[in-house]
Backbone as JSON Lines, residues from 0, in Angstrom:
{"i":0,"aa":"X","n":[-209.74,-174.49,-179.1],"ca":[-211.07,-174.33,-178.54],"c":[-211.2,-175.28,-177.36]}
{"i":1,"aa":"X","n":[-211.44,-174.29,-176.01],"ca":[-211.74,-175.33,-175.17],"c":[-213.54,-175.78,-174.21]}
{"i":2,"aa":"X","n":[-213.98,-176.68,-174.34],"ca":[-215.54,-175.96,-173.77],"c":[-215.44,-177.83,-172.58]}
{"i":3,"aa":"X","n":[-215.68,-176.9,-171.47],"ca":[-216.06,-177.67,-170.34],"c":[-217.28,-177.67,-169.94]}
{"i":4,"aa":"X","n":[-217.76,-178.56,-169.09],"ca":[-218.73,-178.68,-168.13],"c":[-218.53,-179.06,-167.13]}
{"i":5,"aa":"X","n":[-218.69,-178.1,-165.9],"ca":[-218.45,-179.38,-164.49],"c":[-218.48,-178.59,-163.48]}
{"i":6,"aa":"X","n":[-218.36,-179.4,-162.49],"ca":[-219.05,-178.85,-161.0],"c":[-218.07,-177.83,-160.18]}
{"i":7,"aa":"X","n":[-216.99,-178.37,-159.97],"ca":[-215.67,-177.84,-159.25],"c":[-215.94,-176.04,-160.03]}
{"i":8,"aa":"X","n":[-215.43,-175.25,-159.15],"ca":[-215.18,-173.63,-159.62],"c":[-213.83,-174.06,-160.37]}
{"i":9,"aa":"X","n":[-213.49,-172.62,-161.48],"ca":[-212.61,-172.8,-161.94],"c":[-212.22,-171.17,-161.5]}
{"i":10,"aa":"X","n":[-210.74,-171.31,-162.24],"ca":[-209.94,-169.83,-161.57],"c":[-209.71,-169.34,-163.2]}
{"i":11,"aa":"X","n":[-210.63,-168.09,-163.05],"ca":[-210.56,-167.13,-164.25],"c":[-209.32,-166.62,-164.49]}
{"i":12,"aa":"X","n":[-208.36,-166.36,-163.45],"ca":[-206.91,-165.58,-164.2],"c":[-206.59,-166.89,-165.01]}
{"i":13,"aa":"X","n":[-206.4,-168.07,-164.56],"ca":[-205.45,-169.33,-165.28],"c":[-206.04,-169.29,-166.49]}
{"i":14,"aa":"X","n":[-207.63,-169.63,-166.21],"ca":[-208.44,-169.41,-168.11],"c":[-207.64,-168.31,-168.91]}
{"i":15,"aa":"X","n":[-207.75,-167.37,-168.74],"ca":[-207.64,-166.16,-169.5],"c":[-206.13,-166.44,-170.07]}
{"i":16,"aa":"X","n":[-205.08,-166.62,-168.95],"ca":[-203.8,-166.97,-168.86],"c":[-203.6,-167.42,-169.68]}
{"i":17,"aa":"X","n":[-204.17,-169.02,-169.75],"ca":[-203.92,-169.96,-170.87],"c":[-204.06,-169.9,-172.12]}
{"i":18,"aa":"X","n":[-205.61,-169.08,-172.49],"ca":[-206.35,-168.85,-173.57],"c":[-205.23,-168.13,-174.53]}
{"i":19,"aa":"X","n":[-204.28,-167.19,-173.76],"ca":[-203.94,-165.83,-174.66],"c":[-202.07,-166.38,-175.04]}
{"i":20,"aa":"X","n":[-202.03,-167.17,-173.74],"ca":[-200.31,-168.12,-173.65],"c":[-200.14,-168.69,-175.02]}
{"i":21,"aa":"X","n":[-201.25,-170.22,-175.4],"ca":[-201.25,-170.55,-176.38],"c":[-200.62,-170.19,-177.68]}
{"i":22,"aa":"X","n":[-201.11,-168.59,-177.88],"ca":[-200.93,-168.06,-179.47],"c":[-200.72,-166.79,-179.42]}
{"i":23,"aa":"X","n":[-199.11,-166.63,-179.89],"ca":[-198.48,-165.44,-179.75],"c":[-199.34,-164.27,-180.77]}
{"i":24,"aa":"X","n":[-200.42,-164.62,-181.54],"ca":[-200.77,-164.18,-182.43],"c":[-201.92,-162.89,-182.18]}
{"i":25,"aa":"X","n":[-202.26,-163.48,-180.53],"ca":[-203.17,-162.63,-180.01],"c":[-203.34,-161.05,-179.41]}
{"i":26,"aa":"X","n":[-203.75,-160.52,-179.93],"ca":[-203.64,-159.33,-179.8],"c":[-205.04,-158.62,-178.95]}
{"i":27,"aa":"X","n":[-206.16,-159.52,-178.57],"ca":[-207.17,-158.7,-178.34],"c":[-208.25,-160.39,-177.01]}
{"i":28,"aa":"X","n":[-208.06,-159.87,-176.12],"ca":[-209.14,-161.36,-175.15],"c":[-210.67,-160.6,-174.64]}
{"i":29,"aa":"X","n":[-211.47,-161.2,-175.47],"ca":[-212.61,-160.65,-174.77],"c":[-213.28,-161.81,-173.56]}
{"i":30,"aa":"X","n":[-213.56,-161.19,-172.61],"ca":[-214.36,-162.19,-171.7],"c":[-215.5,-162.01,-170.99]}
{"i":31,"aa":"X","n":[-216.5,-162.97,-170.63],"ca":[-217.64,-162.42,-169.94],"c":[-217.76,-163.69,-168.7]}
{"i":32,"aa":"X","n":[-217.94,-163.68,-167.58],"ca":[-218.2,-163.75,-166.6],"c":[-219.47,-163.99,-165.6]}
{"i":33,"aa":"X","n":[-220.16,-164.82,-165.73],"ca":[-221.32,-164.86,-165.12],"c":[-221.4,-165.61,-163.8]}
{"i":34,"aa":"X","n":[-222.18,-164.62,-162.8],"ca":[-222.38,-165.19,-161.21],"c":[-223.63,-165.19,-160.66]}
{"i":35,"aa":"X","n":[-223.65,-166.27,-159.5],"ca":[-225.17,-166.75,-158.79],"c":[-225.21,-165.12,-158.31]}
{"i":36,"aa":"X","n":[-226.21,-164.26,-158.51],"ca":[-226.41,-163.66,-157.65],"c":[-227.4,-163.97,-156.13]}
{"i":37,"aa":"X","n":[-227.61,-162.75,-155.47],"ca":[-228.26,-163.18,-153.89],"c":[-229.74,-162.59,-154.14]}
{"i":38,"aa":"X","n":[-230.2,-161.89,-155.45],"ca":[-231.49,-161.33,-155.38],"c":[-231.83,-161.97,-156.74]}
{"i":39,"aa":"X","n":[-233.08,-162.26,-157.02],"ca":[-233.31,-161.88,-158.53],"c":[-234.9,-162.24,-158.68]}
{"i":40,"aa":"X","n":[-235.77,-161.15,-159.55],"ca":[-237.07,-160.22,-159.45],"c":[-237.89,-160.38,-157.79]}
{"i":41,"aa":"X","n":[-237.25,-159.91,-156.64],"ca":[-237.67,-159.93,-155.79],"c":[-237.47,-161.37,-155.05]}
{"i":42,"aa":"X","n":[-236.72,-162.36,-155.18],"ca":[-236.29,-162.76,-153.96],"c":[-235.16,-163.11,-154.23]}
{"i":43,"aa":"X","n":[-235.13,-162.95,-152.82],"ca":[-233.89,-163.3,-151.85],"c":[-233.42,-165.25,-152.58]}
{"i":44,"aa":"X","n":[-232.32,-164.66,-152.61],"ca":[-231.35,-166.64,-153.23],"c":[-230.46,-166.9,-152.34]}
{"i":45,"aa":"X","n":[-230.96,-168.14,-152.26],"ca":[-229.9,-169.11,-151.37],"c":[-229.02,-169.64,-151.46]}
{"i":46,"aa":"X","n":[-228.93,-170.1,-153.12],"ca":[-228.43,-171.06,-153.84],"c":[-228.83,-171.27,-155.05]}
{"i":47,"aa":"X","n":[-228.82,-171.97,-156.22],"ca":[-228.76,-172.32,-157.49],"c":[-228.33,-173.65,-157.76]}
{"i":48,"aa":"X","n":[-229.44,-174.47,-158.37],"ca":[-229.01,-176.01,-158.84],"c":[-229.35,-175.35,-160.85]}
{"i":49,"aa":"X","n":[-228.4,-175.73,-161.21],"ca":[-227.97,-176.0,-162.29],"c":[-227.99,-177.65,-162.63]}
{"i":50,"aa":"X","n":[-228.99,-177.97,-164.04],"ca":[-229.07,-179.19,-164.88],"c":[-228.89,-179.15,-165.97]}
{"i":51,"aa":"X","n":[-228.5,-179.98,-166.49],"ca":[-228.1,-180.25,-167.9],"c":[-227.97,-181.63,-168.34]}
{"i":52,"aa":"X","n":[-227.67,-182.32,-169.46],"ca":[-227.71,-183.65,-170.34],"c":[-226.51,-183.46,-170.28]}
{"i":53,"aa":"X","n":[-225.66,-184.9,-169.84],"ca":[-224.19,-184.72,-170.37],"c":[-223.89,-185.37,-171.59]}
{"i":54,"aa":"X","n":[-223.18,-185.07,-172.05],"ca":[-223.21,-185.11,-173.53],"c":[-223.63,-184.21,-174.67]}
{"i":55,"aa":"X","n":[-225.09,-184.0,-174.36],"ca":[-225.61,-183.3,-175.17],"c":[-225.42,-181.22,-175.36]}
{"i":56,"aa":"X","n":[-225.45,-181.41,-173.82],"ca":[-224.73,-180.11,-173.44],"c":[-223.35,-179.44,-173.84]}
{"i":57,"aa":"X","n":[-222.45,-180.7,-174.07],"ca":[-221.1,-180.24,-174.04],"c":[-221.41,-179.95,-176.15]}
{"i":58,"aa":"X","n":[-222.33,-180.64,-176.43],"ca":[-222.27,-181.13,-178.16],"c":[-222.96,-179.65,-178.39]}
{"i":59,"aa":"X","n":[-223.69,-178.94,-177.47],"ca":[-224.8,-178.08,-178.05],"c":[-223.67,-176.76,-177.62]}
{"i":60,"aa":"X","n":[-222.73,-176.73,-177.15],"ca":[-221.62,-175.84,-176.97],"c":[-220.65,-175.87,-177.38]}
{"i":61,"aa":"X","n":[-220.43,-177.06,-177.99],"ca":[-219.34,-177.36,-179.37],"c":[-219.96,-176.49,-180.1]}
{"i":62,"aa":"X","n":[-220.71,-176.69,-180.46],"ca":[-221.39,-176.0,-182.02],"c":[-221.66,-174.47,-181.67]}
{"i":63,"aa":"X","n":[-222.05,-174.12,-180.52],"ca":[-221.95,-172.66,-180.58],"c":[-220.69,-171.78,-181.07]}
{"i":64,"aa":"X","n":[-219.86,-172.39,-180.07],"ca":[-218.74,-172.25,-180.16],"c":[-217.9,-172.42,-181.72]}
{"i":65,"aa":"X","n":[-218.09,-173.34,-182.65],"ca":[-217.4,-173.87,-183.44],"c":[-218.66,-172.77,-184.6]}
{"i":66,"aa":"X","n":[-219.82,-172.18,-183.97],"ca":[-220.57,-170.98,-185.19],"c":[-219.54,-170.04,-185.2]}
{"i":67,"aa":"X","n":[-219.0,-169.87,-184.28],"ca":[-218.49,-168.29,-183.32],"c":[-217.09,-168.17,-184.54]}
{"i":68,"aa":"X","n":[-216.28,-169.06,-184.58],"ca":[-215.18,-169.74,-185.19],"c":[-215.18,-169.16,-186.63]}
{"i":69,"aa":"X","n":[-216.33,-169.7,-186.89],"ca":[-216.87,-169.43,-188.59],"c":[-216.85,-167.77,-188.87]}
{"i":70,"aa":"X","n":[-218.04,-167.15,-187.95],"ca":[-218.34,-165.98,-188.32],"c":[-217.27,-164.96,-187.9]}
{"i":71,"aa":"X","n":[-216.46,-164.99,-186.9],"ca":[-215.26,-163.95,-186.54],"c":[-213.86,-164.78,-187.31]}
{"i":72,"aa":"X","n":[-212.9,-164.06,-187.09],"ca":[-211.25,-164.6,-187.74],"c":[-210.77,-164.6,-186.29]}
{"i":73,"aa":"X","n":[-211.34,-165.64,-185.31],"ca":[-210.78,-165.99,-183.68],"c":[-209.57,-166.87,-183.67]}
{"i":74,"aa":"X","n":[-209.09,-166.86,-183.12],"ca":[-207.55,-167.36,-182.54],"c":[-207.45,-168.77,-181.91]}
{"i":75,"aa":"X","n":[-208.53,-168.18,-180.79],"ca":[-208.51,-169.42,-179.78],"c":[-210.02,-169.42,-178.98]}
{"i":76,"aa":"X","n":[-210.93,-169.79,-177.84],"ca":[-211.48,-169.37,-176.61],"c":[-211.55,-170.62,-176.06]}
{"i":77,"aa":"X","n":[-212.38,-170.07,-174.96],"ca":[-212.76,-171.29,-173.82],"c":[-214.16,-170.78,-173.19]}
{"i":78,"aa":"X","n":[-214.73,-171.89,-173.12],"ca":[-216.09,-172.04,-172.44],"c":[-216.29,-172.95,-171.43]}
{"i":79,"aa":"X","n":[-216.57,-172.32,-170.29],"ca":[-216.39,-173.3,-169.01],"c":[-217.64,-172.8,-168.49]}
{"i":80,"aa":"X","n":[-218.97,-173.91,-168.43],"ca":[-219.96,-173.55,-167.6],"c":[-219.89,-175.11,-166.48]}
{"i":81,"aa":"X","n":[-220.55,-174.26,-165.5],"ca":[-220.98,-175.15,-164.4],"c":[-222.18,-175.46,-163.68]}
{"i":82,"aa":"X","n":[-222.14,-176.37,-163.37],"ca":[-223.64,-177.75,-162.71],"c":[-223.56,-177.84,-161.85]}
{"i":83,"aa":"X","n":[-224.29,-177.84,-160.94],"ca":[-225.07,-178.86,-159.44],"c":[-225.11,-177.47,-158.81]}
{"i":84,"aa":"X","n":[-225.04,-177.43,-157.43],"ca":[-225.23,-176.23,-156.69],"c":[-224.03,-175.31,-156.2]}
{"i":85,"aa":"X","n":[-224.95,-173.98,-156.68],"ca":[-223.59,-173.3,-156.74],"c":[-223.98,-171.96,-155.62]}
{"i":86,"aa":"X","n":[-223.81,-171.54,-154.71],"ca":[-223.87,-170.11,-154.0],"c":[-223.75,-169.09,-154.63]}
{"i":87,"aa":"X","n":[-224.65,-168.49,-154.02],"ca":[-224.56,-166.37,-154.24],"c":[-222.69,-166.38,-154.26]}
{"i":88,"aa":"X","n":[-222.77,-164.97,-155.21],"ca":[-221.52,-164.95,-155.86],"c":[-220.8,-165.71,-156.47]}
{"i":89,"aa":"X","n":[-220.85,-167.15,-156.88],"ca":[-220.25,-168.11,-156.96],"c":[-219.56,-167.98,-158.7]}
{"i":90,"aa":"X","n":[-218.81,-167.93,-159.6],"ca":[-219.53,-168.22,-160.89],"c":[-219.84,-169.38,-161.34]}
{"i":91,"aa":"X","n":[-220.75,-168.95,-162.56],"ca":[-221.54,-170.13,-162.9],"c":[-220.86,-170.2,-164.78]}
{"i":92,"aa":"X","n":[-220.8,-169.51,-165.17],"ca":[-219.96,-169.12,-166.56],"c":[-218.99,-168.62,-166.84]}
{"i":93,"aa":"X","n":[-217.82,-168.94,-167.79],"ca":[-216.63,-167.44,-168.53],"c":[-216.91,-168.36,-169.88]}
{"i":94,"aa":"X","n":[-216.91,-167.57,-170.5],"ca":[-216.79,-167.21,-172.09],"c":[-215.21,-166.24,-172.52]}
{"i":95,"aa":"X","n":[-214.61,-166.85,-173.16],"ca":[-213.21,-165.89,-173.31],"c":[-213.3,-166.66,-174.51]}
{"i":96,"aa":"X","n":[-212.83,-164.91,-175.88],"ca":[-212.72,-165.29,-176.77],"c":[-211.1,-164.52,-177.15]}
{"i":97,"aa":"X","n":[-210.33,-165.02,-177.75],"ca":[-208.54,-164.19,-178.57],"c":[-208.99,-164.52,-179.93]}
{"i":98,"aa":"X","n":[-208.63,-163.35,-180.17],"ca":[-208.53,-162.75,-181.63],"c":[-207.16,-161.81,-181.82]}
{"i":99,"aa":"X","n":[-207.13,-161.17,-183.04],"ca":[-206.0,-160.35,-183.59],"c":[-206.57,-159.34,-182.71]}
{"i":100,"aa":"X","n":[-207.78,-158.67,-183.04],"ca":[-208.22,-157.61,-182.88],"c":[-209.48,-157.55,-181.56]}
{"i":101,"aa":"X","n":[-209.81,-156.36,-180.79],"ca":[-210.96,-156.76,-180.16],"c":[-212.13,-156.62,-180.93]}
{"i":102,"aa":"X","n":[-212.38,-156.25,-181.7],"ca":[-213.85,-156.02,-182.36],"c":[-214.05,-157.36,-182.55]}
{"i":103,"aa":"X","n":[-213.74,-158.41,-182.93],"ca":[-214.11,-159.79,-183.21],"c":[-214.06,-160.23,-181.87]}
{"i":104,"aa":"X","n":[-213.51,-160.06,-180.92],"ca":[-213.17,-160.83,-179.72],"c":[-214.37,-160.27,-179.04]}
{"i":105,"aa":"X","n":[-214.76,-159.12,-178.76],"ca":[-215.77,-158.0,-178.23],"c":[-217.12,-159.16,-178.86]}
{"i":106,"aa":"X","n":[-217.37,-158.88,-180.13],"ca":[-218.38,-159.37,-180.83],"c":[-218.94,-160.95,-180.93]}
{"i":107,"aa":"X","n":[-217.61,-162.14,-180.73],"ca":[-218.16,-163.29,-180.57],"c":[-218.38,-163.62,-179.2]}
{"i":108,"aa":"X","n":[-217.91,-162.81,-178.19],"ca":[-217.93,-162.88,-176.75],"c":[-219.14,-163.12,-176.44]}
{"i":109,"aa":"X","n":[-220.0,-161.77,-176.97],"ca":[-221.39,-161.62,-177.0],"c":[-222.58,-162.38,-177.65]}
{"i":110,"aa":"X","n":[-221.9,-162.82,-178.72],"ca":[-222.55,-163.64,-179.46],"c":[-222.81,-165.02,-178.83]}
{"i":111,"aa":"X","n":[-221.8,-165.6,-178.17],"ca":[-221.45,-167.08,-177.53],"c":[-222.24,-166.8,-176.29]}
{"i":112,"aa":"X","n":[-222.72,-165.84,-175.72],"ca":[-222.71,-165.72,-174.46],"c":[-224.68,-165.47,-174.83]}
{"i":113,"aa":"X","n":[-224.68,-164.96,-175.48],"ca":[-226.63,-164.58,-176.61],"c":[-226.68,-166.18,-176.4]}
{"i":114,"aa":"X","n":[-226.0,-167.16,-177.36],"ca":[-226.6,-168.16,-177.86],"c":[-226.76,-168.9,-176.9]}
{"i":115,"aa":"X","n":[-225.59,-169.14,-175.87],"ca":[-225.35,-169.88,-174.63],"c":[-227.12,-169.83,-173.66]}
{"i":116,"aa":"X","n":[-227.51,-168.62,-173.49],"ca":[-228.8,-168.01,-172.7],"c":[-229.45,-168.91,-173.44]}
{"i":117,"aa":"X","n":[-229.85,-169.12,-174.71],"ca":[-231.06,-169.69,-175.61],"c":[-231.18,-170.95,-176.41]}
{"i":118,"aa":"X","n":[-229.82,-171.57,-176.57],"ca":[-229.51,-172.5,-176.86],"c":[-228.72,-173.47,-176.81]}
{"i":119,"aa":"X","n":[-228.2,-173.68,-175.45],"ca":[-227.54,-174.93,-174.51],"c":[-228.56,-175.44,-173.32]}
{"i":120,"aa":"X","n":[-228.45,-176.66,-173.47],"ca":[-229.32,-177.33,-172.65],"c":[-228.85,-177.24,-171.02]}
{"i":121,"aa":"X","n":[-229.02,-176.15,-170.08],"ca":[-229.58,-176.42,-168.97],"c":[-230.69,-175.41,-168.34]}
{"i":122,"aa":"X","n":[-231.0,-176.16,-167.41],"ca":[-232.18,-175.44,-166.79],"c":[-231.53,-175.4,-164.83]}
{"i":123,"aa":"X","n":[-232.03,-173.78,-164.83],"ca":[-231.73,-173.12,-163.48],"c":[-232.74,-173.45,-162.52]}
{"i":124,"aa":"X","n":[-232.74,-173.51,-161.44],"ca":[-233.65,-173.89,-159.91],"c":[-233.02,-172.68,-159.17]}
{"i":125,"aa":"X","n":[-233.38,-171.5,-158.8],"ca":[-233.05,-171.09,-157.78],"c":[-233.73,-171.52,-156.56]}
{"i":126,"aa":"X","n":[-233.21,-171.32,-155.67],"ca":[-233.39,-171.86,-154.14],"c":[-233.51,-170.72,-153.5]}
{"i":127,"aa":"X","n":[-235.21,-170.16,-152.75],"ca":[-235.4,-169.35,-151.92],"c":[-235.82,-169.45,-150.52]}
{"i":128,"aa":"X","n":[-236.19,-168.69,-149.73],"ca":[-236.64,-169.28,-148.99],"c":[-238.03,-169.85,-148.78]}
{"i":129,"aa":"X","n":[-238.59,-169.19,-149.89],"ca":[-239.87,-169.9,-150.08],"c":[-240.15,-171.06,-150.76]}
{"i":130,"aa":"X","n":[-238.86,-171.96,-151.26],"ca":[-238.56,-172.82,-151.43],"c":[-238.21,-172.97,-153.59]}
{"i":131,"aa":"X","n":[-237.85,-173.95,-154.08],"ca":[-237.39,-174.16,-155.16],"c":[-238.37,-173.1,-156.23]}
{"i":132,"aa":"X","n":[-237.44,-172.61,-156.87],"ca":[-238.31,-171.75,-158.48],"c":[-237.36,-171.93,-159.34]}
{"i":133,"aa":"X","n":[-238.17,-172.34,-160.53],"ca":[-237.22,-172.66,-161.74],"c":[-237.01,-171.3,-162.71]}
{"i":134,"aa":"X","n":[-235.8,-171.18,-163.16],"ca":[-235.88,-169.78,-164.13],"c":[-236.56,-169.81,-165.09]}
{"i":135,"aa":"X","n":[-237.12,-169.08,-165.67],"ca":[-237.91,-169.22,-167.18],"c":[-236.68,-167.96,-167.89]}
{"i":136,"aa":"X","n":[-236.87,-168.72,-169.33],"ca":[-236.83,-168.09,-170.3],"c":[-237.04,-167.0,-170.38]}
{"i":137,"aa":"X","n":[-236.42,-165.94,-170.65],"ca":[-236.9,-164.13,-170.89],"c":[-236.7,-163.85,-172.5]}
{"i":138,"aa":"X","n":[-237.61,-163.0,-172.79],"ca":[-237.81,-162.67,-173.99],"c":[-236.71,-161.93,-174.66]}
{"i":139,"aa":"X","n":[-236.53,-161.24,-173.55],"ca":[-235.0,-160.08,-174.3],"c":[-233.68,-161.47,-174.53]}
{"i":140,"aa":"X","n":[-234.0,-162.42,-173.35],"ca":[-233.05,-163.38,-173.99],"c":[-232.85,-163.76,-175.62]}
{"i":141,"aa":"X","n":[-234.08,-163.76,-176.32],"ca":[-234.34,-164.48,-177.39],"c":[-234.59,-163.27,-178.43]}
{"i":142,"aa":"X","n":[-234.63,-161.98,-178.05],"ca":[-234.45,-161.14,-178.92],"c":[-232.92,-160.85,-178.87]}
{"i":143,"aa":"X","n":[-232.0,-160.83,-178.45],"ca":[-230.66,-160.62,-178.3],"c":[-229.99,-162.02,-179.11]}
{"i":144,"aa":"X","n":[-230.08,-163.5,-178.89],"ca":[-230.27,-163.9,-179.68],"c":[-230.61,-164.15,-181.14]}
{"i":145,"aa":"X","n":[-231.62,-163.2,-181.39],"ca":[-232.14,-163.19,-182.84],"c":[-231.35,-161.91,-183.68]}
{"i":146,"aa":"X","n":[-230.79,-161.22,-183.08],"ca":[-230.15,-160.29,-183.67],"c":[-229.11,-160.73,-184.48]}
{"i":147,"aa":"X","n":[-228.31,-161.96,-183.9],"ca":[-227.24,-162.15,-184.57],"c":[-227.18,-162.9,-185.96]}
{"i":148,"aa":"X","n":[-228.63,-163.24,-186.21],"ca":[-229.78,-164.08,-187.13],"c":[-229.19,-162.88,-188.34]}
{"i":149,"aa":"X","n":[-229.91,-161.57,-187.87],"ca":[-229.79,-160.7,-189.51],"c":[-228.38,-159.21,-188.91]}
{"i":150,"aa":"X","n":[-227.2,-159.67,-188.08],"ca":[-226.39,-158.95,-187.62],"c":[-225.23,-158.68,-188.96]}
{"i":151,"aa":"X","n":[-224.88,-157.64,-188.89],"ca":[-223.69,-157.65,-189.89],"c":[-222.4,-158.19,-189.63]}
{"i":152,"aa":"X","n":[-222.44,-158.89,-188.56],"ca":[-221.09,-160.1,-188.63],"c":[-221.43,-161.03,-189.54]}
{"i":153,"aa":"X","n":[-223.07,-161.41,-189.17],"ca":[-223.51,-162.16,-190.28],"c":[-222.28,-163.36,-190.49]}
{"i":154,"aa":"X","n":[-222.15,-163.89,-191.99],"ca":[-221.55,-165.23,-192.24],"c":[-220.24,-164.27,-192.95]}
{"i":155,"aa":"X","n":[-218.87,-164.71,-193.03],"ca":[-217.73,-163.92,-193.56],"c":[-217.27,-164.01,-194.68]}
């Protein structure tokens, strides 16, 4: 299990590379991918400052991560999110999970990536031209989230 935090971009083939190198055992890499986009609900983005607690951030993504562990039969993953300012297109997340199979790899991908939205400590600033707006919370965030509460992956 690997979970980073940090500013520098990282290169998704090497993640993936590494994730699946490790353990000949793997048969299935799910991954998800998240980027600054240049629009979002009507304006125009310049940029993106990303905050977070260090420490607490990396501890509150241990544990997602180390739920994910519990409830699927996973292999290996890696979680690499990133801080400070980042540009349109840039990414800002990968989530990669190896398993035997993809249905577990498919399923904690999503799961890590639910909890990540609702329960890791940072907070977004997009940068417009009308100057700084902070993201709020969305509801479908926290209903997507709550699914995995009464989901039939459930506990194994």
């Amino acid at each position: 299990m690997k979970i980073r935090v940090q500013t520098e971009p990282f290169d998704l083939g090497a993640e993936i590379a590494a994730l699946y190198a490790r353990n000949p055992k793997v048969g299935a890499v799910a991954s998800f991918l998240g980027i600054t986009r240049d629009e979002n609900e009507g304006y125009a983005i310049r940029g993106m400052r990303l905050e977070h607690y260090p420490g607490m951030t990396e501890r509150a993504l241990t544990r997602i991560a180390a739920e994910a562990m519990q409830r699927w039969p996973l292999l290996d993953l890696t979680v690499v999110h990133r801080v400070g300012e980042l540009k349109p297109t840039e990414p800002i997340v990968l989530v990669a999970v190896a398993a035997a199979h993809r249905g577990e790899a498919f399923a904690a991908c999503e799961f890590i990536m639910d909890y990540l939205k609702t329960r890791a400590p940072f907070w977004k600033k997009e940068l417009t031209e009308a100057g700084g707006r902070w993201v709020e919370a969305r509801a479908s965030d926290d209903a997507a989230a709550a699914r995995w509460d009464a989901s039939e992956w459930g506990e194994r």
